[in-house]
ZASE-906363 format. One line per field, with one value per residue: residue in one letter; residue number from 1; x, y, z of N, C-alpha, C in turn. Coordinates in steps of 0.1 Angstrom, whole numbers, m for minus. Layout:
N
type	c(A;...)
seq	c(NUM;...)
n_X	c(X;...)
n_Y	c(Y;...)
n_Z	c(Z;...)
ca_X	c(X;...)
ca_Y	c(Y;...)
ca_Z	c(Z;...)
c_X	c(X;...)
c_Y	c(Y;...)
c_Z	c(Z;...)
// end
This chain:
140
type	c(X;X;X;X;X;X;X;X;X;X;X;X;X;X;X;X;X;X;X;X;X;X;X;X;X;X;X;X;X;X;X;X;X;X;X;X;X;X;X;X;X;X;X;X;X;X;X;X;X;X;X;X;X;X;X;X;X;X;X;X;X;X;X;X;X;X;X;X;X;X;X;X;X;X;X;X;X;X;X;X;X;X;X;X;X;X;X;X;X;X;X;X;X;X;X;X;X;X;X;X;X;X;X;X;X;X;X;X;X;X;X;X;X;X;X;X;X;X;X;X;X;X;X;X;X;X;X;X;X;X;X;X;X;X;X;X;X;X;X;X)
seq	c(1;2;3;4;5;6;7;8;9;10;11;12;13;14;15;16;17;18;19;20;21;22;23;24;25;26;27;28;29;30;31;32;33;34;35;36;37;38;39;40;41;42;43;44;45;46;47;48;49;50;51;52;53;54;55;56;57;58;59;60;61;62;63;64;65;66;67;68;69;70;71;72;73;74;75;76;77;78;79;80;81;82;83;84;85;86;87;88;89;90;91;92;93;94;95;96;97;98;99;100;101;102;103;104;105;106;107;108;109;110;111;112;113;114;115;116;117;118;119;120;121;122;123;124;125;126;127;128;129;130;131;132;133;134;135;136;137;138;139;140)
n_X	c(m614;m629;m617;m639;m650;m677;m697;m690;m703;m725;m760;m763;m777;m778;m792;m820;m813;m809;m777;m763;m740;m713;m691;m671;m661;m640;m640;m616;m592;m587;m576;m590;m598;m626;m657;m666;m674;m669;m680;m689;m673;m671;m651;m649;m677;m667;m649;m663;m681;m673;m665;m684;m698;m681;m689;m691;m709;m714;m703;m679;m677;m651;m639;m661;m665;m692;m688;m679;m658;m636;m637;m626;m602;m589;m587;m587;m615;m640;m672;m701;m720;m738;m772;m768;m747;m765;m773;m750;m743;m765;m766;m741;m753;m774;m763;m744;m763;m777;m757;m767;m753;m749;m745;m724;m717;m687;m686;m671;m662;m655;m650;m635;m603;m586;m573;m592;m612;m644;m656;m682;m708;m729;m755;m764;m794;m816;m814;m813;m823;m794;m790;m808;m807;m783;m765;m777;m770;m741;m728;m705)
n_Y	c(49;35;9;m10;m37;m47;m57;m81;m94;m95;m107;m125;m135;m168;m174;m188;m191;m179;m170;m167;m150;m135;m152;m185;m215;m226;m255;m281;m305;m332;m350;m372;m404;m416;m437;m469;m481;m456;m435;m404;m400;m400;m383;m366;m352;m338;m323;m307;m299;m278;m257;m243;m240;m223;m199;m197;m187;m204;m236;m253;m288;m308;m333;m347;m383;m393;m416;m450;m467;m449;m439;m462;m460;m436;m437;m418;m402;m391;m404;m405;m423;m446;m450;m461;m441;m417;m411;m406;m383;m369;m367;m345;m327;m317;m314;m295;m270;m266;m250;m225;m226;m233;m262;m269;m294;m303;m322;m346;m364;m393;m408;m420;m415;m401;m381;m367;m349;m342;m315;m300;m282;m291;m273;m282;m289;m307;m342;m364;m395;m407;m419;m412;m384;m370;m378;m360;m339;m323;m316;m309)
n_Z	c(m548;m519;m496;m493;m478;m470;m489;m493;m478;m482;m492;m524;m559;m574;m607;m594;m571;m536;m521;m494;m489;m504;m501;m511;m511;m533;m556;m547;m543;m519;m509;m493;m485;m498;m479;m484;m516;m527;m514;m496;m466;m428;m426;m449;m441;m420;m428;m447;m431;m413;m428;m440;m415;m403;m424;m447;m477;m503;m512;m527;m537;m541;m568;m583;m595;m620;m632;m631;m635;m640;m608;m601;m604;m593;m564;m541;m550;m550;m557;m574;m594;m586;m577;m549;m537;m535;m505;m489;m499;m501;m470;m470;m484;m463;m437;m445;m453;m426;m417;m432;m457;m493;m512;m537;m567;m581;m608;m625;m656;m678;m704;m725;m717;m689;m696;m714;m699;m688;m672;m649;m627;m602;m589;m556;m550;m546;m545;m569;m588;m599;m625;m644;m639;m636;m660;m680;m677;m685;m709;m732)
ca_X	c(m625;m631;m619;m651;m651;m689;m703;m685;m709;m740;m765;m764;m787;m774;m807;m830;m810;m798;m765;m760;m732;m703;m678;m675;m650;m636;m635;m601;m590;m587;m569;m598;m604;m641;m658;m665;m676;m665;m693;m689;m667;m670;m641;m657;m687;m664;m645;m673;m693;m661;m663;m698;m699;m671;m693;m692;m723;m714;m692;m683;m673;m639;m640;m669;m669;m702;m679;m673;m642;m631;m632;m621;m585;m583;m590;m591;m619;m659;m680;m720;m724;m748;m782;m768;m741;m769;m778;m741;m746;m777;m761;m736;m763;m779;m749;m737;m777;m777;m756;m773;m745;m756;m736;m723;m708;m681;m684;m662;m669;m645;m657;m622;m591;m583;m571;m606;m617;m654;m664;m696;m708;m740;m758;m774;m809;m817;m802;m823;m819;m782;m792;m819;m806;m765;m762;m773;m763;m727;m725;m692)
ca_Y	c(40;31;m4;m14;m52;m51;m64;m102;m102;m93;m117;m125;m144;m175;m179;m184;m196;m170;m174;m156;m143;m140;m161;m195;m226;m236;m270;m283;m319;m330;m364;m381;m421;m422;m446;m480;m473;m442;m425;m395;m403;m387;m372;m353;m343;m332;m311;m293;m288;m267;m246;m242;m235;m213;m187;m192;m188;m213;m245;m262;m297;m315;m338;m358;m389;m403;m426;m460;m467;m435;m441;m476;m461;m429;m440;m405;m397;m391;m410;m405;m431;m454;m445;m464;m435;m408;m409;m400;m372;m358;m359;m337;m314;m315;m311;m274;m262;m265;m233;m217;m224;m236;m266;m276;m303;m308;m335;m346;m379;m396;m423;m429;m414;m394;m369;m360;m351;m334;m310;m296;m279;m291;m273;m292;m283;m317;m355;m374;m408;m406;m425;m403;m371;m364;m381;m357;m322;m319;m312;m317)
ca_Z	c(m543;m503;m499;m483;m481;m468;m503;m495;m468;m492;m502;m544;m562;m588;m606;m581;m554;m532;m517;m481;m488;m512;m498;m515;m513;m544;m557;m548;m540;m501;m506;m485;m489;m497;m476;m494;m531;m534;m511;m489;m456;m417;m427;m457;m437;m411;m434;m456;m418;m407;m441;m436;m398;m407;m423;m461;m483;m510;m511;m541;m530;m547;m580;m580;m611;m626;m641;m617;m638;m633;m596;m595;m607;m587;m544;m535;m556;m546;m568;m579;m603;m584;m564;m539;m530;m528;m493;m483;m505;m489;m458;m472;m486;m453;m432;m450;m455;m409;m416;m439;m470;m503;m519;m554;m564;m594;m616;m635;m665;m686;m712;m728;m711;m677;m703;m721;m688;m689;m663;m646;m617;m601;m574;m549;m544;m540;m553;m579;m597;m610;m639;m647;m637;m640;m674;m694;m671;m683;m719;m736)
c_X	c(m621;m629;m628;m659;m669;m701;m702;m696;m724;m746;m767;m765;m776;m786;m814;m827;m803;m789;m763;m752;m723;m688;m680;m661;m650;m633;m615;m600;m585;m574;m574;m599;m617;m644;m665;m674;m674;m670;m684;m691;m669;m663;m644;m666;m683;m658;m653;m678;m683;m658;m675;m702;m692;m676;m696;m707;m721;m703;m693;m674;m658;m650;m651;m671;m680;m700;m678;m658;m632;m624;m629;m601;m584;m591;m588;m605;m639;m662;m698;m720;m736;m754;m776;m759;m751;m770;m765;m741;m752;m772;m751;m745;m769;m772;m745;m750;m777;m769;m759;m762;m751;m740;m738;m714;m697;m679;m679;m660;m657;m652;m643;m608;m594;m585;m580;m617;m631;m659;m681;m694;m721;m746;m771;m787;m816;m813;m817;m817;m808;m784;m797;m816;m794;m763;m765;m769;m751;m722;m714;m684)
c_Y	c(35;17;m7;m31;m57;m57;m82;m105;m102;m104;m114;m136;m153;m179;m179;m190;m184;m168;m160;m150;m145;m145;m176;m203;m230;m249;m275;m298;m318;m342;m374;m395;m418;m435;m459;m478;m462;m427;m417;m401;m393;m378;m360;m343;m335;m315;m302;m285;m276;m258;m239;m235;m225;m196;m186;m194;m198;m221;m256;m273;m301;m324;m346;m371;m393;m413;m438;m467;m461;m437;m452;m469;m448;m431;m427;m398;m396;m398;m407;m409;m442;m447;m448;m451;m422;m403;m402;m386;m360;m355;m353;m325;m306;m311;m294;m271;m261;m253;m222;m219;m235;m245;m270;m286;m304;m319;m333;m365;m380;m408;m425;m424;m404;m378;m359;m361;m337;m326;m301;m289;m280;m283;m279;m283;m294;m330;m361;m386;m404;m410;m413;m386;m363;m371;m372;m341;m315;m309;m312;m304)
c_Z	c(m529;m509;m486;m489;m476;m477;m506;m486;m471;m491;m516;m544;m574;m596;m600;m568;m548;m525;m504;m481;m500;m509;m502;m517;m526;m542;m556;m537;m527;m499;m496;m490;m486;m490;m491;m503;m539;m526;m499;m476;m442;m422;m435;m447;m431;m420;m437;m443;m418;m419;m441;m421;m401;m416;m435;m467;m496;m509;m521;m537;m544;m559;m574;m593;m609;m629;m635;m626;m636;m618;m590;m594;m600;m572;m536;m542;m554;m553;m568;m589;m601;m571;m553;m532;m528;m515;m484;m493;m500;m477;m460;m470;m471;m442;m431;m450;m441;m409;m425;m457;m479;m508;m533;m555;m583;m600;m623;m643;m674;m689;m714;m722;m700;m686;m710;m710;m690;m675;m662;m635;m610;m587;m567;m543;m536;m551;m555;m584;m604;m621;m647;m645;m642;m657;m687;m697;m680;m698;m722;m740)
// end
């Protein structure tokens, strides 16, 4: 078999979103201080743009909790637990879609310990009422 890497540079469909290409950032922790609450910092945007500018067709952002306990006890940790942090969100979303890359975001919930940690993977099409929307995504 020809190693003919011209298939990473495909577009492939997830559902009905279709992703420009197959190159995609895994979720993997940055060690950013969220600005105050938890919400998405210059420093984030800077990063994802430069992953995004960079050429990839999907980017799946670091841990994000629902939880606000969760993210009172780890200070490196995104948070979407209250409407109020959507707007730094969107301008994530909006940020990586200026080069064409499609984001996701990983949540991750914990009712009683760190240890019975629940994941997700949501992709951003667009941000709704956290109350209303991420609570009942995740399934267990």
């Amino acid at each position: 078999m020809a190693n003919d890497s011209s298939v990473l540079f495909q577009p492939i469909r997830i559902g009905n979103m279709e992703i420009k290409n197959r190159l995609a950032v895994p979720p993997m922790g940055n060690g950013f201080v969220p600005s105050a609450g938890g919400g998405v910092s210059r420093r984030h945007l800077k990063y994802y743009e430069t992953r995004a500018r960079g050429g990839f067709g999907l980017i799946i952002s670091e841990m994000v909790t629902v939880d606000r306990e969760m993210g009172l006890r780890a200070p490196t940790l995104l948070c979407l637990h209250d409407d109020s942090l959507i707007p730094g969100f969107k301008e994530l979303a909006s940020t990586v879609h200026q080069y064409g890359a499609k984001l996701a975001i990983q949540i991750v919930e914990s009712r009683a310990a760190i240890s019975k940690v629940r994941f997700c993977i949501l992709v951003v099409v667009g941000l709704y009422s956290v109350s209303s929307r991420l609570s009942t995504g995740c399934g267990t």
